[in-house]
mmCIF file as Biopython writes it, N, C-alpha, C and O atoms, coordinates in Angstrom:
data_model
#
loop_
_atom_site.group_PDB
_atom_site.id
_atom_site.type_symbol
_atom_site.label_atom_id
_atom_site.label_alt_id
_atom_site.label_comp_id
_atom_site.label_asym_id
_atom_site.label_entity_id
_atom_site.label_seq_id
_atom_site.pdbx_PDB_ins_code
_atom_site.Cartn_x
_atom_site.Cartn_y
_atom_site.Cartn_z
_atom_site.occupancy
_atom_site.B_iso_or_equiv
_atom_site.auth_seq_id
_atom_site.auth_asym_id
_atom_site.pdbx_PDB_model_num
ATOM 1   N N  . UNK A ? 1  ? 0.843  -1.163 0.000  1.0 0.0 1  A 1 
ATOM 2   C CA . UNK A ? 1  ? 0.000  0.000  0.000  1.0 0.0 1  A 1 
ATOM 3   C C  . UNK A ? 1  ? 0.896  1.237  0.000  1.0 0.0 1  A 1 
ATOM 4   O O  . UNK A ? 1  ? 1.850  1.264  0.777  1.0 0.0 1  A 1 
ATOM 5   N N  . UNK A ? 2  ? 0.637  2.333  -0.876 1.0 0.0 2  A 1 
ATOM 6   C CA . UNK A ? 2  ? 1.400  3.836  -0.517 1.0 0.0 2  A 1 
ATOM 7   C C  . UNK A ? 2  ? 0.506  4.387  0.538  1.0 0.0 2  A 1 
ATOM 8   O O  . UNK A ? 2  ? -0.631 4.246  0.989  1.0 0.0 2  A 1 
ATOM 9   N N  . UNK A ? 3  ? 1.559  5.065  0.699  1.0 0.0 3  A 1 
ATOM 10  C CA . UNK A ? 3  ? 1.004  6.256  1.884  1.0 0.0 3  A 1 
ATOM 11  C C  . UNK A ? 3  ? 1.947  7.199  1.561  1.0 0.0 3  A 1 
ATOM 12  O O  . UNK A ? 3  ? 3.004  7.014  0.958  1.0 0.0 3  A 1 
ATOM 13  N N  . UNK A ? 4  ? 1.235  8.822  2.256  1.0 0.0 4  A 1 
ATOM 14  C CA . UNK A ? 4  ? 1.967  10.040 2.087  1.0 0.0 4  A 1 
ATOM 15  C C  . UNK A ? 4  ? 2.149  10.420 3.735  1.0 0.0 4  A 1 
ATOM 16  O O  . UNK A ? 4  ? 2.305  11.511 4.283  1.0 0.0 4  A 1 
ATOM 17  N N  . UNK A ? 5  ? 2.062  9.046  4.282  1.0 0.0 5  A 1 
ATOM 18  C CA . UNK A ? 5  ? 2.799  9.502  5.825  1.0 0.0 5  A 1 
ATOM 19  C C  . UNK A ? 5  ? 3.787  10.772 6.257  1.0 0.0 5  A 1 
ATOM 20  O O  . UNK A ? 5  ? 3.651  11.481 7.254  1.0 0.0 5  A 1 
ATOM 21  N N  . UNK A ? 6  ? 4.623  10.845 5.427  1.0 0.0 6  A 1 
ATOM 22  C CA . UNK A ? 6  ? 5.775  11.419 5.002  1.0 0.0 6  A 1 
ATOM 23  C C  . UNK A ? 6  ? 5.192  12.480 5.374  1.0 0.0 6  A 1 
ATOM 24  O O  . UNK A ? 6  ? 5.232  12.968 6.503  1.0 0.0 6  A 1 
ATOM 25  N N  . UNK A ? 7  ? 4.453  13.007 4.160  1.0 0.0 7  A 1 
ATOM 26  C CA . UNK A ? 7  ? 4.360  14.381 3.900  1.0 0.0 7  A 1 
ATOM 27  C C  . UNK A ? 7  ? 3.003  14.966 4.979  1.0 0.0 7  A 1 
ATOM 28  O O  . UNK A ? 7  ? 2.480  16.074 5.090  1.0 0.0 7  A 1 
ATOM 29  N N  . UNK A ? 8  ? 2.857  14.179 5.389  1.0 0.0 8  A 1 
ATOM 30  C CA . UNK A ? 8  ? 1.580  14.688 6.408  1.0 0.0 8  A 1 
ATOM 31  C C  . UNK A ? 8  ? 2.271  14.992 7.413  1.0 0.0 8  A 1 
ATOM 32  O O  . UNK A ? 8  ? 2.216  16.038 8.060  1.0 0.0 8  A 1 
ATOM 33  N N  . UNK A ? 9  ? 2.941  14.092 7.573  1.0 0.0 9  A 1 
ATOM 34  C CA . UNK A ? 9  ? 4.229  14.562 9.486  1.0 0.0 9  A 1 
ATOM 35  C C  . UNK A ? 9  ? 5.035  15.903 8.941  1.0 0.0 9  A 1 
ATOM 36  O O  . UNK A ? 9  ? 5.238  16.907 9.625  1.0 0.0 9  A 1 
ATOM 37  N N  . UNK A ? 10 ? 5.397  15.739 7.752  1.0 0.0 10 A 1 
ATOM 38  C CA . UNK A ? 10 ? 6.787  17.296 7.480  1.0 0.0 10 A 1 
ATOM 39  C C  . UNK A ? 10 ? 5.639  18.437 7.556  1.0 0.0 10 A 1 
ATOM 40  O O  . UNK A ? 10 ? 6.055  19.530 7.941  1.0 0.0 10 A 1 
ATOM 41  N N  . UNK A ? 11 ? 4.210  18.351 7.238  1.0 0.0 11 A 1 
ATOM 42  C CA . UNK A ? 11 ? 3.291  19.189 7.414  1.0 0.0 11 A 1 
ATOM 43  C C  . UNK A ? 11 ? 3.137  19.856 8.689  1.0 0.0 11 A 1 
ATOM 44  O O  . UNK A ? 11 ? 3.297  21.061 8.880  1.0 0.0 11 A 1 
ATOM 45  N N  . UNK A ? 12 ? 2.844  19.062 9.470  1.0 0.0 12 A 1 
ATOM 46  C CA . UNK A ? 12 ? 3.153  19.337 10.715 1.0 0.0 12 A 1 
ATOM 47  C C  . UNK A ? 12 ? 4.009  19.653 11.488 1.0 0.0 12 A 1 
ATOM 48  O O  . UNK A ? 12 ? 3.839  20.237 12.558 1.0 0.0 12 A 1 
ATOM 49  N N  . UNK A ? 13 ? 5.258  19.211 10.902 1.0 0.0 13 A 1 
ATOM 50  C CA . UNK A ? 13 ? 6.789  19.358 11.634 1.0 0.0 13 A 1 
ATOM 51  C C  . UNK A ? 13 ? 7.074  18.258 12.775 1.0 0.0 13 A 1 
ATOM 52  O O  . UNK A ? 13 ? 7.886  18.370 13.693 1.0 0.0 13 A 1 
ATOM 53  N N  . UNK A ? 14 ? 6.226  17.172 12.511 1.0 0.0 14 A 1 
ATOM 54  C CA . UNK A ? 14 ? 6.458  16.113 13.324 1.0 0.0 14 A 1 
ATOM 55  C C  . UNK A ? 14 ? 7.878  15.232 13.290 1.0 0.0 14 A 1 
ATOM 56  O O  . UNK A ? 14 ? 8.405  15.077 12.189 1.0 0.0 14 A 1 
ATOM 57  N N  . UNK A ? 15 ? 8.410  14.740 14.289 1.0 0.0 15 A 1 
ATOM 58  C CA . UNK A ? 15 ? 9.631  13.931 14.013 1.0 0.0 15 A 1 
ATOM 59  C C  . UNK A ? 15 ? 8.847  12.277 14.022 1.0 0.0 15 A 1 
ATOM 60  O O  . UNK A ? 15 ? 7.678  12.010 14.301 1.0 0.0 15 A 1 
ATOM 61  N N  . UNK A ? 16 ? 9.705  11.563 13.707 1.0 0.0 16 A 1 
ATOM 62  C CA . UNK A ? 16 ? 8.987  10.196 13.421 1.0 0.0 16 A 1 
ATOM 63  C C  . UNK A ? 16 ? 8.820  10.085 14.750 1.0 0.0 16 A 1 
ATOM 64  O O  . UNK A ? 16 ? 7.634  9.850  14.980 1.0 0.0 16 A 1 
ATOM 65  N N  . UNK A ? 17 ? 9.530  10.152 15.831 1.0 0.0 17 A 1 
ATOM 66  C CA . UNK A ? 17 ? 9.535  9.445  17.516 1.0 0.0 17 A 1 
ATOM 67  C C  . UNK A ? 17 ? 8.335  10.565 17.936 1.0 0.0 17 A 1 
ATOM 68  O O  . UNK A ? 17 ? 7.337  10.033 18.423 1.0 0.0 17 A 1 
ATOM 69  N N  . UNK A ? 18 ? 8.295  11.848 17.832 1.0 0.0 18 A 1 
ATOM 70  C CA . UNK A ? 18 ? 6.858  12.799 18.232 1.0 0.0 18 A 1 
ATOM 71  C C  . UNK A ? 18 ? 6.000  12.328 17.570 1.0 0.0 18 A 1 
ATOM 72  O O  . UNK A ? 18 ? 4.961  12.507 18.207 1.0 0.0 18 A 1 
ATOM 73  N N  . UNK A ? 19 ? 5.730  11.693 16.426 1.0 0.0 19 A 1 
ATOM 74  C CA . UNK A ? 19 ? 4.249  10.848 15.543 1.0 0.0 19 A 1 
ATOM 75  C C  . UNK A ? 19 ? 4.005  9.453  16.261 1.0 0.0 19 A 1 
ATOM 76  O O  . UNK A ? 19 ? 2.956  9.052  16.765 1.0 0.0 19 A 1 
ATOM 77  N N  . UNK A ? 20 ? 5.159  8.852  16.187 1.0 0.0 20 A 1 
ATOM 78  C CA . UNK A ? 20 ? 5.114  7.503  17.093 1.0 0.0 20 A 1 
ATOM 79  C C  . UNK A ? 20 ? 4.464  7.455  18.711 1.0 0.0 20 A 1 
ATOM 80  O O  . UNK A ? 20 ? 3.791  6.510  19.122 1.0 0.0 20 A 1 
ATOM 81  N N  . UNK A ? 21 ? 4.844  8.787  19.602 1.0 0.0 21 A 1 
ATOM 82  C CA . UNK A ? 21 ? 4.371  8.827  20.542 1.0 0.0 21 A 1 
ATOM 83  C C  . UNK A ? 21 ? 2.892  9.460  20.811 1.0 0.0 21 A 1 
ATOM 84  O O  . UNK A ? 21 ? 2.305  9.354  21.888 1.0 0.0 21 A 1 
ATOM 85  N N  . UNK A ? 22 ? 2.312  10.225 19.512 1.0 0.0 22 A 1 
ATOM 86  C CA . UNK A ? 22 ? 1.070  10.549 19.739 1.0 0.0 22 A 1 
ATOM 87  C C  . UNK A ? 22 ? 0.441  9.177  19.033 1.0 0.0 22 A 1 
ATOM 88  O O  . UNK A ? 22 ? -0.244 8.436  19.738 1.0 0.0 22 A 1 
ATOM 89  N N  . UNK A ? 23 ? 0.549  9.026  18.393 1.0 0.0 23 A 1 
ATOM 90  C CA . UNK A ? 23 ? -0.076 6.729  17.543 1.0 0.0 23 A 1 
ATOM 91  C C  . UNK A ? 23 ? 0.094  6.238  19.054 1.0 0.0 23 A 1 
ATOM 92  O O  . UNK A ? 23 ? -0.959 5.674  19.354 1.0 0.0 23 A 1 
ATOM 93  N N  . UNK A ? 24 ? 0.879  6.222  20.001 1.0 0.0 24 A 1 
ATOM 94  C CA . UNK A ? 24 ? 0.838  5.170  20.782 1.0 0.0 24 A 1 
ATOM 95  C C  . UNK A ? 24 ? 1.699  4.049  20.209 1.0 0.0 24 A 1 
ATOM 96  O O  . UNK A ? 24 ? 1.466  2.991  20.794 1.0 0.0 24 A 1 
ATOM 97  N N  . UNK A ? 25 ? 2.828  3.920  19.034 1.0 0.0 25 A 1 
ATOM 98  C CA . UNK A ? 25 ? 3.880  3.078  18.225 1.0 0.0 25 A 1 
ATOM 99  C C  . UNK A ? 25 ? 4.763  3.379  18.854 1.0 0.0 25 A 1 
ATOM 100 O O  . UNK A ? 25 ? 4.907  4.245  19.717 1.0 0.0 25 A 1 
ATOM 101 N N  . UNK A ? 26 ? 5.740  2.275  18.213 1.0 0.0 26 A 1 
ATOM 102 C CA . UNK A ? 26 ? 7.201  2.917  17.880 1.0 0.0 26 A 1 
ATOM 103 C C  . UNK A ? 26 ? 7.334  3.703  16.687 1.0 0.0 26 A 1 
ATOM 104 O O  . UNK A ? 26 ? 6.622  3.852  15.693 1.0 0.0 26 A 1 
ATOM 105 N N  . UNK A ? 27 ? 8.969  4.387  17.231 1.0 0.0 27 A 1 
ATOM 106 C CA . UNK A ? 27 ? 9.383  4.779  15.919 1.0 0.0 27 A 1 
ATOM 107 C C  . UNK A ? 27 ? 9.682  4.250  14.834 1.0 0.0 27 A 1 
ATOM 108 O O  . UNK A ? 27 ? 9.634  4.709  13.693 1.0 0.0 27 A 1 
ATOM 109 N N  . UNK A ? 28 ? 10.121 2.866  15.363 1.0 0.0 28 A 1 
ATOM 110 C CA . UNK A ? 28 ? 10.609 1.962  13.990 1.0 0.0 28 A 1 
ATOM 111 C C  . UNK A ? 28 ? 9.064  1.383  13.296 1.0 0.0 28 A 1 
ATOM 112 O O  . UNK A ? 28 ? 9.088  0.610  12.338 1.0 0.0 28 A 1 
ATOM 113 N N  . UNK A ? 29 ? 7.930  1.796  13.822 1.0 0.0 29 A 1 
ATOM 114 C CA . UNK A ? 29 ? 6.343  1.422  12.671 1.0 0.0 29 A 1 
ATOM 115 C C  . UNK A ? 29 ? 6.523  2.437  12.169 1.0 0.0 29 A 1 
ATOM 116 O O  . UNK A ? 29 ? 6.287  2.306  10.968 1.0 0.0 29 A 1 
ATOM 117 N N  . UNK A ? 30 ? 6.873  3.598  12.445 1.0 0.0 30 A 1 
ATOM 118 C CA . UNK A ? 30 ? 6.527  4.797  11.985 1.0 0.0 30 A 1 
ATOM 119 C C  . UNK A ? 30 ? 7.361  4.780  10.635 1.0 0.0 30 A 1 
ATOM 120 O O  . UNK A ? 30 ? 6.924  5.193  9.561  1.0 0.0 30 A 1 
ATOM 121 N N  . UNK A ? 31 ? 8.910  4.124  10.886 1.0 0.0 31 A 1 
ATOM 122 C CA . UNK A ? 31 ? 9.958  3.958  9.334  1.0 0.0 31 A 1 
ATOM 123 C C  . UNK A ? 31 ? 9.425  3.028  9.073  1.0 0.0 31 A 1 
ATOM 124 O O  . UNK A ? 31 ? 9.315  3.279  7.873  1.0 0.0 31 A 1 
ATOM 125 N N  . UNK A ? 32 ? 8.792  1.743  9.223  1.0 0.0 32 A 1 
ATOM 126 C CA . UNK A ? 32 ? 8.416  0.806  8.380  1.0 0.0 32 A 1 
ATOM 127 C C  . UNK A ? 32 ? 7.320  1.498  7.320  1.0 0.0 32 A 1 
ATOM 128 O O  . UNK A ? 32 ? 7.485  1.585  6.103  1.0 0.0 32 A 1 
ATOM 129 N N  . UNK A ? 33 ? 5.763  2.130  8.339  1.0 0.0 33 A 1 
ATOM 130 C CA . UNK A ? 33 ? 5.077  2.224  6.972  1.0 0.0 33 A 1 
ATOM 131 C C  . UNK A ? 33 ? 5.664  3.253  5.990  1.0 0.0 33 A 1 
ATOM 132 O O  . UNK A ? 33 ? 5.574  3.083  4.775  1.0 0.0 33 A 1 
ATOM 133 N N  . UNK A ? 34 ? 6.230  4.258  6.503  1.0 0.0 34 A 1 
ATOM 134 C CA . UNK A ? 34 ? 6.927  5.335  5.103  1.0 0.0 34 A 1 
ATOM 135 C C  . UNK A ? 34 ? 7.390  4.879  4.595  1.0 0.0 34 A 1 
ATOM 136 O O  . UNK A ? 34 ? 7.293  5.206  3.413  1.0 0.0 34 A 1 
ATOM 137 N N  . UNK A ? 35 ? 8.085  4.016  4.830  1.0 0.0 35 A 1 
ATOM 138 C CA . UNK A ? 35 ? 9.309  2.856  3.519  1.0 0.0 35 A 1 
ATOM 139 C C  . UNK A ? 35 ? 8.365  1.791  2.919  1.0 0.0 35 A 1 
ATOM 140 O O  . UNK A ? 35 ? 8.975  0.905  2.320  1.0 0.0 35 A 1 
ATOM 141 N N  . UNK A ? 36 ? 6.554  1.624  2.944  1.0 0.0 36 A 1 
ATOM 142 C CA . UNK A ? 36 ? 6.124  0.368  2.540  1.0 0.0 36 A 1 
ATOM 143 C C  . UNK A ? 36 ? 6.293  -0.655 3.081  1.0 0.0 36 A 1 
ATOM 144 O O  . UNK A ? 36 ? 6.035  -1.719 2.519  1.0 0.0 36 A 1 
ATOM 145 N N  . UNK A ? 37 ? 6.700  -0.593 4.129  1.0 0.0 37 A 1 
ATOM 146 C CA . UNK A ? 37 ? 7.251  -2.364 4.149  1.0 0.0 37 A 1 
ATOM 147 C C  . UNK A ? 37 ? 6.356  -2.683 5.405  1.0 0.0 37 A 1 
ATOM 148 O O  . UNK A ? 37 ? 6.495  -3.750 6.003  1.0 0.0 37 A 1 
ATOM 149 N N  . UNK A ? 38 ? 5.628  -1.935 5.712  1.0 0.0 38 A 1 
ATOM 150 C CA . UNK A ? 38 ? 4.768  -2.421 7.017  1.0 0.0 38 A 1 
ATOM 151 C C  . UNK A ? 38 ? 2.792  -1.547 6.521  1.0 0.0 38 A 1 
ATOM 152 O O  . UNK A ? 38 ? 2.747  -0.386 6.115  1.0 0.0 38 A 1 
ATOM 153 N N  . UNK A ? 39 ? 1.865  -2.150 6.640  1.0 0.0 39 A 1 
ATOM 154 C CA . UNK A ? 39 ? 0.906  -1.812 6.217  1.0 0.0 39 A 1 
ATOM 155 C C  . UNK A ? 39 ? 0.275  -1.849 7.617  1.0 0.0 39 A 1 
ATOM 156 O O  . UNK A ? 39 ? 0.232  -2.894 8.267  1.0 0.0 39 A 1 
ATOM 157 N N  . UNK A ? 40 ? -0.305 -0.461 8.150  1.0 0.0 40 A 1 
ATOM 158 C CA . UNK A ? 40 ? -0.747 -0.484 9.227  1.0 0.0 40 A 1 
ATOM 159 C C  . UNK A ? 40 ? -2.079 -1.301 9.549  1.0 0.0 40 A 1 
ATOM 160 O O  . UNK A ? 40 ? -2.703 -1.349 8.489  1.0 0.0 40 A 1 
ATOM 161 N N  . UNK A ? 41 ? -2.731 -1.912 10.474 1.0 0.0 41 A 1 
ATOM 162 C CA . UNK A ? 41 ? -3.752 -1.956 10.962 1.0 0.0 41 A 1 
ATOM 163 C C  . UNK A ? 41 ? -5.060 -0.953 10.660 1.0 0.0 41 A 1 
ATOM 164 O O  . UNK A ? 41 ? -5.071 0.278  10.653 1.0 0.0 41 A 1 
ATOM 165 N N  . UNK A ? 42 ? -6.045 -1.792 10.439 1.0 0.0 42 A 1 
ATOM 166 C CA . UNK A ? 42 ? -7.236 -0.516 9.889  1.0 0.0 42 A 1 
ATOM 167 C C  . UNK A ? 42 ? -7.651 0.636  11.378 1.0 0.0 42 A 1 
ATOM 168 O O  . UNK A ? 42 ? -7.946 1.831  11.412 1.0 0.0 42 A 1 
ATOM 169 N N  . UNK A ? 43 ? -7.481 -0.491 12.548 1.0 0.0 43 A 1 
ATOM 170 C CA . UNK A ? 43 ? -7.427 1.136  14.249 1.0 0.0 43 A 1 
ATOM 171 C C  . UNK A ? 43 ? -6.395 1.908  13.740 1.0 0.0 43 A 1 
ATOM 172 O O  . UNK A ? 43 ? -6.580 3.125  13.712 1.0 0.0 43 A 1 
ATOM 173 N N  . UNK A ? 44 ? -5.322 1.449  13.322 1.0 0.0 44 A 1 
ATOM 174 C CA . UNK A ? 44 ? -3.875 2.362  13.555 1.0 0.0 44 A 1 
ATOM 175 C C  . UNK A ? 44 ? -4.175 3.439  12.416 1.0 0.0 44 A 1 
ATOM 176 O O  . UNK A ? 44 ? -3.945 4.639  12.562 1.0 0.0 44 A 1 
ATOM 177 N N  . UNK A ? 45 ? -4.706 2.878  11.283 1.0 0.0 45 A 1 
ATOM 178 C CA . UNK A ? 45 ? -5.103 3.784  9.672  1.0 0.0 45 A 1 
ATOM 179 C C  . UNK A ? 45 ? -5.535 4.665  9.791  1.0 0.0 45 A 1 
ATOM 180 O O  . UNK A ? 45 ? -5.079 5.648  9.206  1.0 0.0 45 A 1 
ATOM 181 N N  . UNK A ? 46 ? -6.781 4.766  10.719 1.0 0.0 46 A 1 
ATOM 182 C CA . UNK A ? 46 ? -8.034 5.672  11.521 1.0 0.0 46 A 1 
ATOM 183 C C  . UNK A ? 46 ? -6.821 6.520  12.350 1.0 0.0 46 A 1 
ATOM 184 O O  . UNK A ? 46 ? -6.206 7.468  11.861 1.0 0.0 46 A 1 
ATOM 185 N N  . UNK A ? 47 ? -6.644 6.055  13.506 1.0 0.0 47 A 1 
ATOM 186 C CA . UNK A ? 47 ? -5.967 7.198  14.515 1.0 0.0 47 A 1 
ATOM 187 C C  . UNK A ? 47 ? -5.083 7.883  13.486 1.0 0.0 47 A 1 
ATOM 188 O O  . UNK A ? 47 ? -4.945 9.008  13.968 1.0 0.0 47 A 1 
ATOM 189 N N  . UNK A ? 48 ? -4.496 7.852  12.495 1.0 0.0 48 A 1 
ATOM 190 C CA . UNK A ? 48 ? -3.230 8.494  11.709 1.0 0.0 48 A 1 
ATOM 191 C C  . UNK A ? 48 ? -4.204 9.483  10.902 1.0 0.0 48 A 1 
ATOM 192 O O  . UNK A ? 48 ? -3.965 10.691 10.925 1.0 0.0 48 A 1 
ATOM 193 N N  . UNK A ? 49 ? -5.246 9.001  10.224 1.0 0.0 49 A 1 
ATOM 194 C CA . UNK A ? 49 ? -6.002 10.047 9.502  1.0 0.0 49 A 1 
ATOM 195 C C  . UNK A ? 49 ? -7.235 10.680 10.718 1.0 0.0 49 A 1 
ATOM 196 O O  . UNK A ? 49 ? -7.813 11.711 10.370 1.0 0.0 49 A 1 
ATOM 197 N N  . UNK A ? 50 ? -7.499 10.264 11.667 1.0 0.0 50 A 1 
ATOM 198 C CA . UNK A ? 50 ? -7.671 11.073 12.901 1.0 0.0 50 A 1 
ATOM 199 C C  . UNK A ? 50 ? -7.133 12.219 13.523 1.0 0.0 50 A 1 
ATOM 200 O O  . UNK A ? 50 ? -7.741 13.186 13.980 1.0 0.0 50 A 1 
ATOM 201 N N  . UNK A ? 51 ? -5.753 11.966 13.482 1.0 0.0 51 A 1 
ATOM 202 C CA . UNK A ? 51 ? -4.594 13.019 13.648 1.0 0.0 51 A 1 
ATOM 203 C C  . UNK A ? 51 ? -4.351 14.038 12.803 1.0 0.0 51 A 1 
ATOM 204 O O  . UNK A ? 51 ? -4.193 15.179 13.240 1.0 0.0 51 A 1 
ATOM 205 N N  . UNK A ? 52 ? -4.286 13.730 11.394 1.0 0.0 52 A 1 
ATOM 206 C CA . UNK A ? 52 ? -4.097 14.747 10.640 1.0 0.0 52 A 1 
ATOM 207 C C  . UNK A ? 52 ? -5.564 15.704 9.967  1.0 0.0 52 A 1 
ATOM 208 O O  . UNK A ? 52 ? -5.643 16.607 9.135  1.0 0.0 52 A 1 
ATOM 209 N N  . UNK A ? 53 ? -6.361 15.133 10.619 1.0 0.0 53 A 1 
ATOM 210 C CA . UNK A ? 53 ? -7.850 15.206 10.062 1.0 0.0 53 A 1 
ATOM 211 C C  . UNK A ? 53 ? -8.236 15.417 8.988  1.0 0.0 53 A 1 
ATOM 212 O O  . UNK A ? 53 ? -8.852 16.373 8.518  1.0 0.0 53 A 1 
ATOM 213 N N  . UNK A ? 54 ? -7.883 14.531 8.576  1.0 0.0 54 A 1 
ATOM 214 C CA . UNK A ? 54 ? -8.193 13.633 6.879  1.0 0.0 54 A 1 
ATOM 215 C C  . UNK A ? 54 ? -9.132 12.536 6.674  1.0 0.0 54 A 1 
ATOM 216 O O  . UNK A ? 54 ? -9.790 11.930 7.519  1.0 0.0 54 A 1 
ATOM 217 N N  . UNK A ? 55 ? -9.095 12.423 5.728  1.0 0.0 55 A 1 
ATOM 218 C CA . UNK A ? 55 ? -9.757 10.640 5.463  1.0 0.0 55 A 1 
ATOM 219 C C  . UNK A ? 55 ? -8.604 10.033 5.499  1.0 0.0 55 A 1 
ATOM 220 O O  . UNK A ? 55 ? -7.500 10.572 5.580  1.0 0.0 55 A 1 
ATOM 221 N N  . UNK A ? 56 ? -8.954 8.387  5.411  1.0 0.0 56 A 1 
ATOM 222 C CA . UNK A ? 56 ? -7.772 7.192  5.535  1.0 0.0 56 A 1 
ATOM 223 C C  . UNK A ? 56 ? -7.526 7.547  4.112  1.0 0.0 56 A 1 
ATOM 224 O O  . UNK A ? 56 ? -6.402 8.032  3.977  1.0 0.0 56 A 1 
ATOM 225 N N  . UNK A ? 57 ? -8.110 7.477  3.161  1.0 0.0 57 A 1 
ATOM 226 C CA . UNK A ? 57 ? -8.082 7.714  1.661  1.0 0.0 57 A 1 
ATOM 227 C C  . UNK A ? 57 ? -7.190 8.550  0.869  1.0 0.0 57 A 1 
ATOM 228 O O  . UNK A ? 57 ? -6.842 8.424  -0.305 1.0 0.0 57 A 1 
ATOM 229 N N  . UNK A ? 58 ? -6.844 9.556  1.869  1.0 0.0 58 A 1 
ATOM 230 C CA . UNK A ? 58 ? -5.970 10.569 1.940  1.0 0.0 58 A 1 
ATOM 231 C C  . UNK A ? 58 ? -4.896 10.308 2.233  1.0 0.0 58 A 1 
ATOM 232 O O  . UNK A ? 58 ? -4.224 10.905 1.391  1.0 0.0 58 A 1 
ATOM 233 N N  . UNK A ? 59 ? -4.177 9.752  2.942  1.0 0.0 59 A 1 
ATOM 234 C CA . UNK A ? 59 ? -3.497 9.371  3.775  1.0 0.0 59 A 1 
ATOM 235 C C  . UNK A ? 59 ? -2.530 7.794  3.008  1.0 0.0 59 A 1 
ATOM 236 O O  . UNK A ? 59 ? -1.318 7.781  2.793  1.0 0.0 59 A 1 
ATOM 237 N N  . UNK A ? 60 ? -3.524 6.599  2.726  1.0 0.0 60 A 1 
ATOM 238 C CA . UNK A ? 60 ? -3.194 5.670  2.251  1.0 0.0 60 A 1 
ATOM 239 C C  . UNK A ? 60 ? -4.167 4.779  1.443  1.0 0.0 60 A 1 
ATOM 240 O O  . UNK A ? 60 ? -5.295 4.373  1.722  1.0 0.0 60 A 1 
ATOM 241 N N  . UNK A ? 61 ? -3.082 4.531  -0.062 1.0 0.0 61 A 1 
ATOM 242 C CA . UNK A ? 61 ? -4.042 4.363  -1.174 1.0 0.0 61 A 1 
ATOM 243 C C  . UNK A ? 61 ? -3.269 2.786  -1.701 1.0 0.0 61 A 1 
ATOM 244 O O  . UNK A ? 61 ? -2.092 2.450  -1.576 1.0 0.0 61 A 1 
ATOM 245 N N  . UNK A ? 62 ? -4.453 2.004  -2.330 1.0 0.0 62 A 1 
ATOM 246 C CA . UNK A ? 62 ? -3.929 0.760  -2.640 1.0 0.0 62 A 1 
ATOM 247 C C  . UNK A ? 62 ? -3.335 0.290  -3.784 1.0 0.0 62 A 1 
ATOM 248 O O  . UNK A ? 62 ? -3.983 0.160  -4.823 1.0 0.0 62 A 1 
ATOM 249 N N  . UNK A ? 63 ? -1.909 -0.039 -3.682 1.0 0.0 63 A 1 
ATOM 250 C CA . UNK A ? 63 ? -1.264 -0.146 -5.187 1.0 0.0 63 A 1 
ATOM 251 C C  . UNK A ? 63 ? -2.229 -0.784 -6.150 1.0 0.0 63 A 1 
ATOM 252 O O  . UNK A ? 63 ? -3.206 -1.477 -5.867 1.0 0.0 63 A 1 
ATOM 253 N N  . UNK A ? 64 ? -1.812 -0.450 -7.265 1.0 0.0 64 A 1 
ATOM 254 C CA . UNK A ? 64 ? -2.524 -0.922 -8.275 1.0 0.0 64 A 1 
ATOM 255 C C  . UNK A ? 64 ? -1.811 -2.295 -8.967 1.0 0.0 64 A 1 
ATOM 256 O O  . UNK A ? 64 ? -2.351 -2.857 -9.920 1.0 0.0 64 A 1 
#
C-alpha cells in the first residue's frame, strides 16, 4: 500500500519518535510504513487520519 505519511508529518513538523508517541507506536512502525514495508492496521489507519484530520483515503491508497 502507498502512503503520504511522510508528507503529512513534514506538514506538521512532526519527528517520526513525536508521531510515534502521539499513535501510541514505535518509531521503527513509523519507518516501516513510510518505507512500505509495514501496512498499518485498519485502528492504527483511523488514529493516523484522525490526527491529521483527513480521510484514511488521503493518507493511504492501494497499489494498483
Amino acid at each position: 500500500m502507498k502512503n503520504k505519511l511522510k508528507v503529512y508529518r513534514a506538514m506538521r513538523d512532526y519527528t517520526q519518535e513525536a508521531l510515534a508517541q502521539q499513535l501510541g507506536v514505535t518509531r521503527q512502525t513509523i519507518v516501516s510504513i513510510e518505507n512500505g514495508k509495514y501496512d498499518p492496521s485498519i485502528r492504527l489507519a483511523f488514529k493516523i487520519a484522525a490526527l491529521f484530520q483527513v480521510k484514511i483515503e488521503d493518507v493511504f491508497t492501494p497499489e494498483k
